[in-house]
Backbone bond lengths (Angstrom), bond angles and torsions (degrees), N, CA, C in turn:
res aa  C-N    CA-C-N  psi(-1)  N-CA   C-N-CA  omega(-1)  CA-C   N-CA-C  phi
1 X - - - 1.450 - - 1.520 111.67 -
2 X 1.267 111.18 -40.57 1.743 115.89 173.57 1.380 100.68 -49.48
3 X 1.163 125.59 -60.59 1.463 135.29 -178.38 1.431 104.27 -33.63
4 X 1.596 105.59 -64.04 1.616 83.91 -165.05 1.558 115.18 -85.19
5 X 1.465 133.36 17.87 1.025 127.60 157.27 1.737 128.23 -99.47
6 X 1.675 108.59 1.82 1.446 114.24 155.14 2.008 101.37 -69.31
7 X 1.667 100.13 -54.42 1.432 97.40 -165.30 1.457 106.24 -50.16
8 X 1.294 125.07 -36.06 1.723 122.71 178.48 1.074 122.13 -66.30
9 X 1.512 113.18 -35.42 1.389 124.80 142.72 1.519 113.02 13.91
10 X 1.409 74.92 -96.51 1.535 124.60 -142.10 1.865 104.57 -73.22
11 X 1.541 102.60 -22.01 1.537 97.57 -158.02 1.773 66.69 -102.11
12 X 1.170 153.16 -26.00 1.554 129.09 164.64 1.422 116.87 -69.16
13 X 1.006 121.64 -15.65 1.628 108.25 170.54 1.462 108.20 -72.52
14 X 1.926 114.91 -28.41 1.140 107.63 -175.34 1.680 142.58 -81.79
15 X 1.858 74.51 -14.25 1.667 101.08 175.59 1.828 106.14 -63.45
16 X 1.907 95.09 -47.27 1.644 83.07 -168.51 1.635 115.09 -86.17
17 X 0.802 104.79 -8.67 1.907 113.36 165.63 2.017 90.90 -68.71
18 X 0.610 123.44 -63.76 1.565 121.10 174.85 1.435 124.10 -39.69
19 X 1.257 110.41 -26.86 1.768 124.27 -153.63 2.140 78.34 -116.15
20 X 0.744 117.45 -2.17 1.358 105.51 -171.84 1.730 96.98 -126.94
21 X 1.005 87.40 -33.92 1.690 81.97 -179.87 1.826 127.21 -78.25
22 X 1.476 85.58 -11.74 1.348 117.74 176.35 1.566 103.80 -45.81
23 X 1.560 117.85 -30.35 1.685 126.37 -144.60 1.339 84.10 -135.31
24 X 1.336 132.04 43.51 1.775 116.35 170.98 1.454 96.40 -159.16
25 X 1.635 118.23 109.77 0.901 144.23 171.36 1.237 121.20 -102.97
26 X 1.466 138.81 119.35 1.135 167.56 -177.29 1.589 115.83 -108.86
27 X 1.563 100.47 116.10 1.835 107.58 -167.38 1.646 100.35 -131.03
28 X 1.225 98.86 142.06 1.712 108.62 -179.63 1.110 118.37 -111.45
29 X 1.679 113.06 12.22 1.360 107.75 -179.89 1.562 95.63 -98.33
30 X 1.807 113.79 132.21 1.414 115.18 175.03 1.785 112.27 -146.61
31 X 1.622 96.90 146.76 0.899 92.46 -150.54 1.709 104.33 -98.24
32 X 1.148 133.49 -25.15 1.961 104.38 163.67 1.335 102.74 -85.04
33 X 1.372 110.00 -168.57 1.656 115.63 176.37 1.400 132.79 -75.79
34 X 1.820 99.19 -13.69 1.315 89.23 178.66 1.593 118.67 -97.45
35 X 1.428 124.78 -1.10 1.004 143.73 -178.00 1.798 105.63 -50.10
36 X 1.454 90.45 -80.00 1.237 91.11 147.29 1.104 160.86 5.59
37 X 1.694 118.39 -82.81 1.006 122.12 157.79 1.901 113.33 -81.57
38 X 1.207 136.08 16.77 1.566 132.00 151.78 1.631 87.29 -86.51
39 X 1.207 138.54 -35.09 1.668 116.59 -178.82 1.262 116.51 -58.60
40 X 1.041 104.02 -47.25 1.347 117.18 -174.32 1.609 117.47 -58.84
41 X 1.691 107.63 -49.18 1.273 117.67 -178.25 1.848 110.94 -69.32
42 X 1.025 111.55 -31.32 1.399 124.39 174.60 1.735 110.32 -49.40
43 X 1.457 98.18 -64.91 1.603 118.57 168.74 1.652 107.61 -29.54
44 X 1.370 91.97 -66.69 1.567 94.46 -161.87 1.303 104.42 -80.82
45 X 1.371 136.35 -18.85 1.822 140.05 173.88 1.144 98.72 -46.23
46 X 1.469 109.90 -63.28 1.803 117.99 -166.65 0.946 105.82 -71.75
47 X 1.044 149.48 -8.51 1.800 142.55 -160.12 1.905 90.26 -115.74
48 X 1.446 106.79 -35.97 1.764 86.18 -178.32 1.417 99.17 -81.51
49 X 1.307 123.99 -37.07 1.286 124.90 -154.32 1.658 103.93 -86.92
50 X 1.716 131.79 -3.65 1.047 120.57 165.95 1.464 120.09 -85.69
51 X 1.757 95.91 -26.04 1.545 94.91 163.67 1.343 128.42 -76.55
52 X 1.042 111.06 -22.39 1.593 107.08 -177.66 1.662 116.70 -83.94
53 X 1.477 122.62 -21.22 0.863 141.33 147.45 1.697 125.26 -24.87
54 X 1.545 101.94 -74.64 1.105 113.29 -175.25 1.767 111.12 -77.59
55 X 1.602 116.40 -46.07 1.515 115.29 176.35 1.271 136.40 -89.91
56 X 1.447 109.45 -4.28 1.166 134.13 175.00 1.775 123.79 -75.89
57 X 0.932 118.43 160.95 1.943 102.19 -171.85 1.543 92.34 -135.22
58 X 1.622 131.60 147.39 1.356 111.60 170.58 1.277 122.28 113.87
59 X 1.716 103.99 -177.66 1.312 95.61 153.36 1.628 137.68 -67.86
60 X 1.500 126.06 -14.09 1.025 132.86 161.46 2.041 117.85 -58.57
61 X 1.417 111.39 -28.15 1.197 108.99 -178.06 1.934 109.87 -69.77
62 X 2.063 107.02 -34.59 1.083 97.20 151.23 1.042 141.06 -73.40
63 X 1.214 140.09 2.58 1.607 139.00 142.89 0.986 110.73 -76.09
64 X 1.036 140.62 -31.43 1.506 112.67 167.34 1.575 124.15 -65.33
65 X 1.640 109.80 -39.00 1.425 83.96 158.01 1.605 147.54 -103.56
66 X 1.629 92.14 45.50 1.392 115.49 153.20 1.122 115.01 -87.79
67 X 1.040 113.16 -56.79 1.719 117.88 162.59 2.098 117.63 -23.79
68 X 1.364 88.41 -50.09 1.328 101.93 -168.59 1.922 98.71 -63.80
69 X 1.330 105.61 -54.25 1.144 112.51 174.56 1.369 123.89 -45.94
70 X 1.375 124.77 -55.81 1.283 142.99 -179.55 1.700 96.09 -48.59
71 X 1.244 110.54 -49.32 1.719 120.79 -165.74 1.607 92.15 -51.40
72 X 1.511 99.67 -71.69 1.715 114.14 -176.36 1.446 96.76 -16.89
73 X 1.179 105.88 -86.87 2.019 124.68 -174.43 1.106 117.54 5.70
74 X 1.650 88.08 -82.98 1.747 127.01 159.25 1.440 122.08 -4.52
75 X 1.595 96.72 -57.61 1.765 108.75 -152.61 1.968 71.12 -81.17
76 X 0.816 121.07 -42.63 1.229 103.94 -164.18 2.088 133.13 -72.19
77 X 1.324 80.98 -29.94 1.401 96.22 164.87 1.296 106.08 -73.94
78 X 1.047 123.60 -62.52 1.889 119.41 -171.64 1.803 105.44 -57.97
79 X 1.580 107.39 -5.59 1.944 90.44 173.69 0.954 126.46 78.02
80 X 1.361 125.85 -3.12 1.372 139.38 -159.23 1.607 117.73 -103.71
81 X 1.353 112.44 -1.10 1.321 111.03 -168.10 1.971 93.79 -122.59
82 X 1.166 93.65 122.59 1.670 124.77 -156.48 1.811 95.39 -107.51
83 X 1.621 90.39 105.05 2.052 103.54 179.11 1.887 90.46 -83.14
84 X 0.917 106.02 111.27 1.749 98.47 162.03 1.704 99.72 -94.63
85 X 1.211 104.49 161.34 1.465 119.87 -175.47 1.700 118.49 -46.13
86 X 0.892 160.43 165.07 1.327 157.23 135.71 1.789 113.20 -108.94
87 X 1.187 111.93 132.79 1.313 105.27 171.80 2.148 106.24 -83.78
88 X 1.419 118.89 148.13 1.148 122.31 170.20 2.031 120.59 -34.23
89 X 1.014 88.39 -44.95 1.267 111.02 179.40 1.805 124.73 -46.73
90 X 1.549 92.45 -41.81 1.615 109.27 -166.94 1.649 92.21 -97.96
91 X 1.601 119.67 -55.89 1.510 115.65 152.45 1.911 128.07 -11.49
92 X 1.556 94.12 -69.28 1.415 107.77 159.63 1.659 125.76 -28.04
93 X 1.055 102.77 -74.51 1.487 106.51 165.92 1.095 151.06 -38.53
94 X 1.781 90.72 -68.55 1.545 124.70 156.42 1.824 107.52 -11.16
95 X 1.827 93.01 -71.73 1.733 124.72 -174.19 1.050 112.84 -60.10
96 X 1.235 111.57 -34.99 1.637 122.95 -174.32 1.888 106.46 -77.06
97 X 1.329 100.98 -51.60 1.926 95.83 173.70 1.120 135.60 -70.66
98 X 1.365 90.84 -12.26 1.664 109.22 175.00 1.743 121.96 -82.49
99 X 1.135 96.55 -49.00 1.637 113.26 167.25 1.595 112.60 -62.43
100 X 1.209 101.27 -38.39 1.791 96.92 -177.81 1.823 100.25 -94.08
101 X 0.677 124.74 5.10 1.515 135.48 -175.16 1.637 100.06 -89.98
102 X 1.379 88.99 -69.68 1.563 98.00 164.77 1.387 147.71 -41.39
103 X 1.304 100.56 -46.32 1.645 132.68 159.32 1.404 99.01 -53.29
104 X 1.382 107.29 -71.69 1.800 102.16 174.52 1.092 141.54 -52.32
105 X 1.250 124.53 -33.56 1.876 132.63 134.18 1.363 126.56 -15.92
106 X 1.534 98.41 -59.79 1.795 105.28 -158.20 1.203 88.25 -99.66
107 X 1.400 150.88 -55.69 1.435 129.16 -163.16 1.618 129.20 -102.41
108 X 2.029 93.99 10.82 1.658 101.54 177.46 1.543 114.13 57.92
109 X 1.569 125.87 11.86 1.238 127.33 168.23 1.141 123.85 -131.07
110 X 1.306 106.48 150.10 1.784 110.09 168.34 1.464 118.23 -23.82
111 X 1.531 130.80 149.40 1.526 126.02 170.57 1.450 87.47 -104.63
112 X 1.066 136.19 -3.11 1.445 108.56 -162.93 1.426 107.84 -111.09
C-alpha cells in the first residue's frame, strides 16, 4: 500500500510540473552574440548540474546545485525564457498537486 501512494505521489508532482510548465516557454533564437551563448550556457549548467546533483554525494552535490543556479541566471539574462499568463485557477492546482504529491512521497500517506 506504501507503494502505491509514493506512485501517486509521484504522478501528482508530475501533473503540476505539467500544469505549470504549460506557461514557460524557452526560445533559442537570440539576437546579439552573447545571448546566445548564456542559452547555451544555461542548457548545459542545468544538464551538468542536474546530474551532479542527483548522483553525486558531498561537496560535489553542492556544486551541482550551483550549477543549477548559475543555469537559472542564464535563462534569464539571455531573455529567452517567455512567462505566459496563468490564470489563478490553473496556479491553484498546479500548487495544490505538487504539495500533496509531495506529502505523498515523503510520508507514504494520504494528505488528506
Amino acid at each position: 500500500m506504501r507503494a502505491l501512494y509514493f506512485i501517486a505521489g509521484l504522478a501528482l508532482m508530475l501533473l503540476g510540473i505539467y500544469f505549470l510548465g504549460q506557461n514557460v516557454i524557452f526560445t533559442t533564437h537570440a539576437y546579439p552574440w552573447w545571448r546566445g551563448i548564456a542559452a547555451d550556457l544555461s542548457v548545459i549548467s542545468l544538464c551538468i548540474g542536474i546530474v551532479m546533483a542527483i548522483f553525486l554525494n558531498g561537496d560535489a552535490k553542492t556544486l551541482g546545485w550551483i550549477a543549477v543556479g548559475f543555469g537559472i541566471v542564464c535563462v534569464f539574462v539571455s531573455s529567452r525564457a517567455i512567462l505566459n499568463p496563468t490564470s489563478l485557477w490553473q496556479f491553484f492546482l498546479a500548487f495544490a498537486s505538487m504539495s500533496a504529491g509531495y506529502k505523498m512521497m515523503t510520508t507514504r500517506r494520504s494528505p488528506f
